[in-house]
C-alpha positions as CSV (number, residue, x, y, z in Angstrom):
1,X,0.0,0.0,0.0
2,X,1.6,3.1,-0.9
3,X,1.0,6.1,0.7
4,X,0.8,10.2,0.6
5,X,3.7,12.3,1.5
6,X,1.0,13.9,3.8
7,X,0.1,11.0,5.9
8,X,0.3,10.6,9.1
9,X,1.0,7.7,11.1
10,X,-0.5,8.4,14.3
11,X,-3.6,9.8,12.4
12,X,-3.9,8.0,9.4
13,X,-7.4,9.4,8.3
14,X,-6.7,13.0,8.9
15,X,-6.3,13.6,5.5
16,X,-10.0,12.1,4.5
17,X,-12.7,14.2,2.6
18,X,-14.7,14.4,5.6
19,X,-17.7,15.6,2.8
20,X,-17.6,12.0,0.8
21,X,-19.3,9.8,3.5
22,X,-19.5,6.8,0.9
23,X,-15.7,6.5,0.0
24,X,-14.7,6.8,4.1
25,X,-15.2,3.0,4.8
26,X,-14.1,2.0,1.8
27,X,-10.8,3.9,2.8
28,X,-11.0,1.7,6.1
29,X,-11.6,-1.1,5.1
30,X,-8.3,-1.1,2.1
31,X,-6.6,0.2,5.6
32,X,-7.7,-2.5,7.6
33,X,-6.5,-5.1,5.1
34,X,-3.5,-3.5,4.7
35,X,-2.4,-4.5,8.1
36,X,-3.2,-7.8,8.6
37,X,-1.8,-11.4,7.9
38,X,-1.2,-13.0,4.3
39,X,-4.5,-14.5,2.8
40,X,-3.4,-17.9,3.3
41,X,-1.8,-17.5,7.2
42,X,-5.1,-19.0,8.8
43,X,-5.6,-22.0,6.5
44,X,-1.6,-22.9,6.9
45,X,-2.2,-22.3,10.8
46,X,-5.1,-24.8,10.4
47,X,-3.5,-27.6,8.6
48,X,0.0,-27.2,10.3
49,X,0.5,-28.8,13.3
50,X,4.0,-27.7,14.7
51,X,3.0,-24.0,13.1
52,X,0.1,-23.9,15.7
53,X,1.9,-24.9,18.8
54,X,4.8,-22.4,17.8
55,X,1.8,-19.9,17.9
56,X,0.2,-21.1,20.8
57,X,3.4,-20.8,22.9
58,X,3.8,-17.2,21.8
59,X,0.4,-15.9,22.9
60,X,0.4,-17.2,26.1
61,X,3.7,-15.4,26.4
62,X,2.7,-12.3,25.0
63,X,-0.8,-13.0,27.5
64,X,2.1,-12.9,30.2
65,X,4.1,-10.1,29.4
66,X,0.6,-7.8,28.8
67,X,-1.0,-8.8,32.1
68,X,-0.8,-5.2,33.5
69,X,-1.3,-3.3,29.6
70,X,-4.7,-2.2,28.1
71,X,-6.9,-4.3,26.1
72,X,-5.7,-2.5,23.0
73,X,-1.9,-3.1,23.7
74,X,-2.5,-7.1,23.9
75,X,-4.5,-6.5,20.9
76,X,-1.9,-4.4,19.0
77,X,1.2,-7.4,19.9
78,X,-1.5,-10.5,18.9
79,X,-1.2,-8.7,15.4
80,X,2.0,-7.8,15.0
81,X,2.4,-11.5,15.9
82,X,-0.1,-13.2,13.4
83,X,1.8,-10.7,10.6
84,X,5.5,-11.8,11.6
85,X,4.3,-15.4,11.3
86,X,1.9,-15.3,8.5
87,X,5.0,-14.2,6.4
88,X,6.8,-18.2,5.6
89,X,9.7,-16.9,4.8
90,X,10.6,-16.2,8.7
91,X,8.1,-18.7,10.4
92,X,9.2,-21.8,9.1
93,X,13.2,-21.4,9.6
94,X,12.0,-20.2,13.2
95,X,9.9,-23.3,13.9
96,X,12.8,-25.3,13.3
97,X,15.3,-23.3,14.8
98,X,13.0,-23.7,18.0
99,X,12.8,-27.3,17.9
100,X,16.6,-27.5,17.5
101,X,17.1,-26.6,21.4
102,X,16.5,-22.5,20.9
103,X,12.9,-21.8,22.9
104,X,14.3,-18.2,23.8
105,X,13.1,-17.3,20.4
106,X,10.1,-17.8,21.6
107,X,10.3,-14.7,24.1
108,X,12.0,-12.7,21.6
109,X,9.3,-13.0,19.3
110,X,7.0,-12.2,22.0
111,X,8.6,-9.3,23.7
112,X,9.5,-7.7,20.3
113,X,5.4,-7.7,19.5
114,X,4.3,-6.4,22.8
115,X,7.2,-3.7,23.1
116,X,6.6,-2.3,19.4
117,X,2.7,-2.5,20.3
118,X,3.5,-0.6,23.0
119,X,5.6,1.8,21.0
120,X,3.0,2.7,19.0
121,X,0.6,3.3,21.9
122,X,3.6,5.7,22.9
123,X,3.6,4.1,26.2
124,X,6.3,4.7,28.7
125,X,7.8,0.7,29.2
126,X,11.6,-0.4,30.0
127,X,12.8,-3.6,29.0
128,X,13.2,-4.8,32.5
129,X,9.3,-4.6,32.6
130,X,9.3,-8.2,30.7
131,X,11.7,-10.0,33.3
C-alpha cells in the first residue's frame, strides 16, 4: 500500500474528505487489510500442526508479558504477531530453529510484539518490565 507524503501515522485518516461519506469506509476497510496477515496465514495455521503450537506458545507469552497493559496493547502485539508469522519466509526457519534446542526465540518474538505494540501506543515501558 503506498502512501501520501502527507500521511500521518499516528492519524492515518486525517487527510480524508470528511464531505464523501460513501468512499470513508471504503478507505477503512483497504486500511484494515493492509495491516493484517497474508491470505493464506489462517488456513496454513489450520492444517500445520507444529506452526500452531509455535503460535500457541507465543500468545500465552505475549498473555504474560501484557498482564498489566490495556486491552488494545495485547490486541496491538497479537497482530503484530499473526503478521511476523503469517509471512513463511521467517516462520518456518523459526519453527525449526526452535525445535533444535533455541525456545528463547520464543520470548523474543513475544517481547519484540508487545514492546513495538507498546511503542505505537507511545507508552512509557523499560525492557526490564518483561523480566
Amino acid at each position: 500500500m503506498e502512501f501520501d507524503d502527507d500521511f500521518n501515522l499516528e492519524n492515518p485518516f486525517s487527510n480524508s474528505n470528511d464531505d464523501d461519506d460513501n468512499s470513508f469506509p471504503l478507505l477503512l476497510f483497504r486500511t484494515e487489510t493492509a495491516h493484517m496477515p497474508s491470505n493464506t496465514y489462517f488456513q496454513t495455521l489450520s492444517t500445520t500442526r507444529r506452526l500452531r503450537r509455535f503460535r500457541r506458545r507465543i500468545v500465552s507469552l505475549i498473555q504474560c508479558y501484557s498482564l498489566n497493559l490495556d486491552p488494545f496493547s495485547f490486541y496491538l502485539a497479537m497482530n503484530y504477531m499473526d503478521r511476523f508469522l503469517s509471512t513463511s519466509h521467517y516462520c518456518i526457519p523459526l519453527v525449526v530453529v526452535v525445535q533444535d534446542g533455541k525456545p528463547w526465540i520464543l520470548n523474543l518474538v513475544a517481547v519484540s510484539c508487545v514492546s513495538l505494540a507498546l511503542k505505537m501506543r507511545k507508552m512509557e515501558f523499560s525492557i526490564s518490565d518483561f523480566q
